[in-house]
N, C-alpha and C positions, 0 to 999 in steps of 0.2 A: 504493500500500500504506500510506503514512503516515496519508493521509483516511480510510483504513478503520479502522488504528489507532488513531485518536486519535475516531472517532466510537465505536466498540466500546467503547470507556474512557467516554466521556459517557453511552453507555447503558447500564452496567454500574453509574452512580453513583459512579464512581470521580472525584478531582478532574482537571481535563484545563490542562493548560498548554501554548499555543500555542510555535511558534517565534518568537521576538523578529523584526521584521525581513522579516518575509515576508506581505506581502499575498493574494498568490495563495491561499494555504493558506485563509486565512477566506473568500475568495472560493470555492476548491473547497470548504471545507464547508458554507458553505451551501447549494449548489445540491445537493450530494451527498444533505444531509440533505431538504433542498424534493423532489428526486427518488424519495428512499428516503418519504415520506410525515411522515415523521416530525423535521419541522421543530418544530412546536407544541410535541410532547414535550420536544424538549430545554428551551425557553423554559422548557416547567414547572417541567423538572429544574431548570433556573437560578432560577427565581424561589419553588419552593419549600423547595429544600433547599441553594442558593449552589455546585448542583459544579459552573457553569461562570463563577463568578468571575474565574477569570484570565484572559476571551476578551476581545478587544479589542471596547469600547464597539458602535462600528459592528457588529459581526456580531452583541451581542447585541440592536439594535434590530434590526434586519433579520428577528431569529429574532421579538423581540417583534411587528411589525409583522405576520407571517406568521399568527403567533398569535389577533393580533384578527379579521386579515380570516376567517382561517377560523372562529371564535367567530360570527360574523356571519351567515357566512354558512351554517352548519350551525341558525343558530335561523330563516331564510328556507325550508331544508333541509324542518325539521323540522314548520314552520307546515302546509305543503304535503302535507307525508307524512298529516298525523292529516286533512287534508281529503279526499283520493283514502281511507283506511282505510275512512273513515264514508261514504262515496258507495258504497266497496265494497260495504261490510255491508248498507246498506239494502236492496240487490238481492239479499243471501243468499249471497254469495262467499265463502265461507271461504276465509281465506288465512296463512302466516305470511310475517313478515320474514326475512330471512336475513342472513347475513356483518356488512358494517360498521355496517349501522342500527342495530340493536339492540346491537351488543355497544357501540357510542359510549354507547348512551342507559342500560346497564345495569352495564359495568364500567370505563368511564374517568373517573377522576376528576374532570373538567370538560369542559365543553362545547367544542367544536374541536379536540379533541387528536386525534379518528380521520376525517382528511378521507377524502374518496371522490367519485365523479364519479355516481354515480345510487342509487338505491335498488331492491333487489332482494327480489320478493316471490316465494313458494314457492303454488301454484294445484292443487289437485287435478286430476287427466285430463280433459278435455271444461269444464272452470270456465273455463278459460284463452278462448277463444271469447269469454264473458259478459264476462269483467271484461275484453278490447279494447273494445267497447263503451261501458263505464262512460268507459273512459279519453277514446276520441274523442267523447264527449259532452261530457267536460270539456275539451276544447279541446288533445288529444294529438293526433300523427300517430306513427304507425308507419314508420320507416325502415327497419327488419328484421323480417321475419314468420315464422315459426319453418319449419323445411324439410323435416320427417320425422322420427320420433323418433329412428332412427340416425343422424342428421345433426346439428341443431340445435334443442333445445325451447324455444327462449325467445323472447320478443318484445321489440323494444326500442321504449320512447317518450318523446317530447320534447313541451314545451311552452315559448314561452318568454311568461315573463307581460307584464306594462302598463309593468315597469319596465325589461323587456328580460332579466329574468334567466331562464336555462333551466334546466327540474325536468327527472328526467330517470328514471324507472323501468324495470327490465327485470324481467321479468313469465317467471315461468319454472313450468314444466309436470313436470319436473324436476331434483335437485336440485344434481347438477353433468353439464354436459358431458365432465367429466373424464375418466367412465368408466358407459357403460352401466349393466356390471354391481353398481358403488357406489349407482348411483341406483335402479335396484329394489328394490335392497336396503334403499333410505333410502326406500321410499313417503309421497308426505302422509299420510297415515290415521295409521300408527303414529307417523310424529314430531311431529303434532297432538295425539296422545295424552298428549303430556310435554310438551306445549309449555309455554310461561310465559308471564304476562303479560309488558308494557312499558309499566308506567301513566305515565311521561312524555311518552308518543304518543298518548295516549287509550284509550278502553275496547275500541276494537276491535282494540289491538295485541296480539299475540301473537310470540313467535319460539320457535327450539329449545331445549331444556335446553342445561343445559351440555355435559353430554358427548357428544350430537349435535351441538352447535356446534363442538367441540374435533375431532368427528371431518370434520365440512365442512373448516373450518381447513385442518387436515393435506392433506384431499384437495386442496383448489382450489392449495396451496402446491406439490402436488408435480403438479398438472399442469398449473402456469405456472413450474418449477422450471428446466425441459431448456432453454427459449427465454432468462427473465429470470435467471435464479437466483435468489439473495435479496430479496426484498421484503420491508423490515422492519418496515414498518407490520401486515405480513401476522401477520412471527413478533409482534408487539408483542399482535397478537390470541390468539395461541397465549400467547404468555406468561399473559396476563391470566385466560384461559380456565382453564388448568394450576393457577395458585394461587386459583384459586375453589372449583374442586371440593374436597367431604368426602372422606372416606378410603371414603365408600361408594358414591360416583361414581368413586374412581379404582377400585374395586375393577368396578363396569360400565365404563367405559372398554376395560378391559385386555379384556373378556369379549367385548365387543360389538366393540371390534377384531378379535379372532380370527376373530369369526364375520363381517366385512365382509373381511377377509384384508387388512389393512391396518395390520398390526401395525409393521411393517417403515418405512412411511411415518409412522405416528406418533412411534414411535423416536428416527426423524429429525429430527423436527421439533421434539421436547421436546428432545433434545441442541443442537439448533440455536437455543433460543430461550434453554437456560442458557448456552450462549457468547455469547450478545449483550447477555442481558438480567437476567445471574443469575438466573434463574427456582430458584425453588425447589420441584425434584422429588423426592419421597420415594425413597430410598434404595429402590433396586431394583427402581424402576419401567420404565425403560426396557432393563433388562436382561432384565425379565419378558417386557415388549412383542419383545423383540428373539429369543425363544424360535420358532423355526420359522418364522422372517418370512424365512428366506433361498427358500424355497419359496414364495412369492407373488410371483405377476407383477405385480401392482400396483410392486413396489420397484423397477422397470425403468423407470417412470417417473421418476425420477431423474438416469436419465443423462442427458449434457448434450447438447444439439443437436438444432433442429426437426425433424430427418430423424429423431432418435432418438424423439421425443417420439411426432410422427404416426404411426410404424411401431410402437411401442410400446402406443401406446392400441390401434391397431385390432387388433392381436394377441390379447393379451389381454381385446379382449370378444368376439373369436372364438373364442378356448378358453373363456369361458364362457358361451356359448349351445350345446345342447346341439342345434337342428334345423338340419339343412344349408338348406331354404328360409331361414330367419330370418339366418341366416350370407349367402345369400346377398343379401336384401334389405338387408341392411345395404353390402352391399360396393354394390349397383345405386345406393343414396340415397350413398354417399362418393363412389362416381368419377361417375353423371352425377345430378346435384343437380335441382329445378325450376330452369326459367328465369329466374325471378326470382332466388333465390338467388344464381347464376352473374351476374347482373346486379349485383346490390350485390355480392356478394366480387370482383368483375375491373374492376368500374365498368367495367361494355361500354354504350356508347353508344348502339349502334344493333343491331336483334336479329339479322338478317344474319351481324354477327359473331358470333355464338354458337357453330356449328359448328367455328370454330379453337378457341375459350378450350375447349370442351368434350375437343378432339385434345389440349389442352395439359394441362388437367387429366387425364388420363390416362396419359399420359405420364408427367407428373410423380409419379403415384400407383406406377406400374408402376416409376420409379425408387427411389421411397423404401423402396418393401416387398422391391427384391430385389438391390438396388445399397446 
């Protein structure tokens, strides 16, 4: 609880004074902060505005040291990203950026402050096909292949280049796994249609507006919320997100919440980001937000626990699909997956074994939903 306290206070811009005497302490906050993602940040805080003055020498190089490597390697990051954009384009793929790329290259005030492990592009229905392609041309392999759309829409790919370093994209159909029903609701076509440039990735960058980004945000936080809890690099993007918008985006914000029934989760997430990060929310915004969000199932995604989370999602986009076939194609792609699938999530070796991991996934499904 102390590591939490006294990181809370750093991120907050408040001055932070260690305990005299105690090594461990700088040792747990570093890793605390290197874990929570948001190592670099602090270095900033320390080196732009002195609130972490009082930290022992050693832990503010450590933070500095974290600092450059991730500056480094976010510009090796980003080389990469504007060359797959343009290889996209030339084949006619329309795509946006989503999550960390863009909101690093668009609201954090320097370079390496918002790490991340790959780059996440948003594909219209049937594009996704084409631009695998693009990829294994440029010398990607595919280690996950998307599995049905009520299961998994995204691809993941790896390359590692001449110097051994590995890019890493996941290539998504759409726009969160979180929830079915958020993700029709968020089609490419209409969030294309607001999208915004990213002229530091080049001419073919595109990502969401704000208040589609703010509403991703929210989502992805609250359906890795029940397994991790807090990821603060997460809210660090909420925060940033919240004090960008005009008063006539917070005024869509709140509108286009309602109608994605995710009022409740947003709420959340704005109250969770002025307790970490002072964010500053207009007076009577999340009380607005908080207006008949006790009736959305989406807010059940909160509770804590992966039994809670996996039984929570599929509920919820059961009640909102309204044909009993579609309801049940969904449940036939969660309990027996393709074999590949069940192959990479069990790392089953040999196919043989397939018929137990498939008794076990069932098993375990038939535990979560009614146990």
């Amino acid at each position: 609880m102390e590591i939490e306290s006294l990181l809370k206070s750093a991120c907050r811009g408040q001055p932070v004074e260690l305990p005299t005497g105690e090594e461990s302490i700088s040792a747990q906050l570093f890793d605390e902060a290197r874990h929570q993602g948001i190592a670099s940040l602090l270095w900033h805080l320390h080196s732009d505005a002195g609130v972490l003055t009082e930290w022992p020498a050693d832990l503010l190089d450590k933070l500095k040291q974290q600092a450059r490597q991730e500056a480094a390697t976010e510009m090796i990051r980003e080389a990469e990203v504007q060359v797959m954009l343009e290889a996209l384009q030339e084949k006619g793929i329309d795509l946006l950026l989503i999550k960390g790329t863009p909101l690093s290259a668009l609201l954090y005030p320097a370079i390496g402050l918002r790490p991340r492990c790959d780059t996440d592009l948003l594909v219209a229905e049937g594009d996704d096909v084409r631009a695998a392609e693009v990829f294994k041309a440029h010398g990607y392999s595919s280690f996950f292949e998307n599995a049905g759309d009520y299961l998994n829409s995204q691809r993941s790919f790896r390359r590692n280049d001449e110097s051994g370093f590995t890019h890493a994209f996941d290539l998504h159909r759409q726009i969160s796994n979180a929830s079915i029903t958020f993700s029709h609701r968020m089609g490419f076509h209409e969030l294309n249609r607001r999208s915004v440039k990213v002229p530091s990735l080049g001419l073919a960058a595109k990502t969401l507006s704000h208040v589609d980004a703010l509403l991703l945000a929210c989502m992805h936080r609250a359906g890795h919320f029940a397994e991790m809890g807090e990821r603060l690099i997460w809210l660090y993007d909420i925060h940033l997100l919240t004090e960008a918008l005009s008063s006539a985006e917070l005024d869509k914000l709140v509108e286009r919440a309602g109608e994605l029934e995710v009022r409740g989760l947003c709420a959340d997430a704005l109250n969770a980001s002025n307790d970490w990060f002072a964010t500053r929310i207009p007076t009577g915004l999340t009380d607005t937000l908080q207006q008949g969000a006790e009736n959305e199932a989406s807010f059940a995604l909160l509770t804590p626990g992966r039994a809670s989370r996996i039984r929570n999602t599929l509920l919820m986009d059961l009640q909102q699909i309204s044909s009993w076939r579609e309801r049940g194609r969904l449940l036939l792609q969660r309990l027996f997956p393709p074999a590949d699938y069940m192959r990479w999530r069990y790392r089953v070796k040999h196919r043989w074994l397939l018929p137990f991991y498939y008794i076990y996934r069932l098993g375990q499904g038939v535990r979560l939903l009614f146990m």
